[in-house]
C-alpha positions, 0 to 999 in steps of 0.5 A: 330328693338327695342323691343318697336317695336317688337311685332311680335315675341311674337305673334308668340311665345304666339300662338305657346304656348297656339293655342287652347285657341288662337282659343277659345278666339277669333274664338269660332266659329271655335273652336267648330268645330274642333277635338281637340282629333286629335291634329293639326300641325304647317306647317311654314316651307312648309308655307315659302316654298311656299310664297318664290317661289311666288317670294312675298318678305317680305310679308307672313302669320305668322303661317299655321296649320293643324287641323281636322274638326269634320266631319273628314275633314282635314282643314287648317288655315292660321293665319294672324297678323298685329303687325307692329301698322301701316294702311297697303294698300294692307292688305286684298289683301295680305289675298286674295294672301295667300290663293290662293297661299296656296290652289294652292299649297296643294290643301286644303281647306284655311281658313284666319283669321287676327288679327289686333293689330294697333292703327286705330279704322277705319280700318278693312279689311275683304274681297278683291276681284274683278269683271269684265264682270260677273266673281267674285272672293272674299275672306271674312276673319274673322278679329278680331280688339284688339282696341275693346277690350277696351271696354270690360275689365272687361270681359278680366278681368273675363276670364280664357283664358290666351289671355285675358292677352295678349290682355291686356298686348298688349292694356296697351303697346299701352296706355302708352310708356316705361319711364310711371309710368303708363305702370309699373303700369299696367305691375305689375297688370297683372303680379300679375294677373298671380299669382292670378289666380292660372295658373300652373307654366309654364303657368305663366312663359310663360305668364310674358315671353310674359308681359315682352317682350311686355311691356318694361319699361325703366331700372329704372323702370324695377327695381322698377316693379321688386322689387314690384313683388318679395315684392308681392311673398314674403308676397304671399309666391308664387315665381314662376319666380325666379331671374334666371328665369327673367334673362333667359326671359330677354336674350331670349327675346334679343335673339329673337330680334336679331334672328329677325334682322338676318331674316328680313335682309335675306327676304331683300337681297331674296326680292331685289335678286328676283326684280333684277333678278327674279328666286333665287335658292334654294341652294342660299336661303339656303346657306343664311339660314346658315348664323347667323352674322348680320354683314355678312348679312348686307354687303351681302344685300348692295352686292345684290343691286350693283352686276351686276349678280346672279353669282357674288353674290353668290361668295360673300357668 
């Protein structure tokens, strides 16, 4: 994994930051009729819990959060992102998985929503399901496609909602590749963009977090981007990320890469454990959960594959 191709962490990451205005900007439906007084709350670990006892892999939702209806009901969604940039067969079918496994479980009301940021204009799942002798069962999902976005950029441009800069800044890394003037181009207008708009300071430092680690630039034009931003605070007399700032961005941005290594690694050697031998303990999920050198965790994923037993394995760790 490369930052180029690491688009799902700052997904995450953004969501997490700013969730209501997610919402508002691309479910304004459901936004109006949630009770934002009551807060809401992210469930990703009992989320990650229930996707590893279905013995599903990899494969998982991104985010479940708890909100309150306006009604007072309680309700819950379950956020799915396709950020791998690829046509996904069985995507919709996943959708339908989740829910139904999420429901099983907590016995609450489910509600999917898929965000597609891959670069197919044709495709877009929105429902899956099947029917055989008068029985029918379907899942219909909201799906938001980002491609459309395209054609609406000066209303990106006019919108206050800090994911009018994230959908631009996803589209612009699409457009153009790492070594292109043109993505540096781009990548310095929407980071002025930040400071014009008169955003707070940490709503800015978020934002360029998210710019910077969507939208890569190769190391000689990352100096000329970041000469051009400290030319413009300085005649602005508005520095907002300071050097020591951009520093900590660009390490916490390797950080969050390496940190999705070492997780991608642990799902696989979970996923060829669970099609070799079916039920995996949770004391070995565990004892891998506590494992951080990717070094380890890539001799363990080979061990997985060659032991003849659980047991042998886990005397590996």
């Amino acid at each position: 994994m490369t930052k180029q191709t690491d688009y799902d962490s700052p997904w995450k990451e953004i969501i997490e930051q700013f969730f209501p205005e997610f919402i508002a900007f691309f479910f304004p439906h459901i936004y109006a009729d949630v009770d934002w007084s009551r807060s809401y709350e992210f469930l990703d670990k009992e989320l990650q819990k229930v996707v590893r006892d279905s013995q599903t892999g990899r494969k998982r939702v991104d985010k479940l959060v708890k909100v309150w209806h306006k009604n007072g009901d309680e309700a819950w969604i379950a956020i799915h992102i396709e950020v791998q940039g690829q046509y996904e067969r069985d995507f919709a079918r996943r959708m339908f998985l989740y829910n139904t496994l999420l429901y099983n479980h907590y016995q609450r009301r489910i509600v999917s929503l898929a965000i597609l940021s891959d670069d197919r204009p044709n495709w877009r799942p929105d429902s899956w399901g099947y029917e055989l002798w008068g029985c029918k069962i379907q899942l219909d999902f909201p799906a938001v496609k980002l491609l459309d976005y395209k054609d609406q950029w000066d209303e990106l441009e006019q919108s206050d909602n800090p994911f009018a800069i994230v959908v631009m800044a996803h589209l612009q890394a699409q457009a153009a590749p790492p070594t292109s003037e043109q993505r540096r181009d781009a990548k310095f207008r929407l980071a002025r963009r930040l400071y014009e708009r008169g955003y707070a300071r940490r709503r800015i430092l978020e934002l360029f977090r998210f710019i910077d680690w969507i939208m890569t630039l190769s190391p000689e034009l990352e100096t000329e981007f970041q000469a051009a931003v400290t030319e413009f605070e300085e005649a602005h007399k508005m520095q907002y990320v300071t050097a020591i700032e951009r520093k900590g961005i660009e390490q916490g941005i390797e950080q969050g890469i390496e940190q999705g290594i070492i997780q991608s690694t642990r799902e696989d050697i979970i996923e060829v454990l669970t099609l070799r031998f079916q039920e995996i303990p949770d004391e070995l999920v565990a004892q891998l959960d506590e494992i951080s050198d990717p070094a380890q965790l890539k001799e363990l994923l080979k061990w997985a594959v060659i032991e003849p037993s659980l047991e042998t394995f886990t005397l590996r760790l």
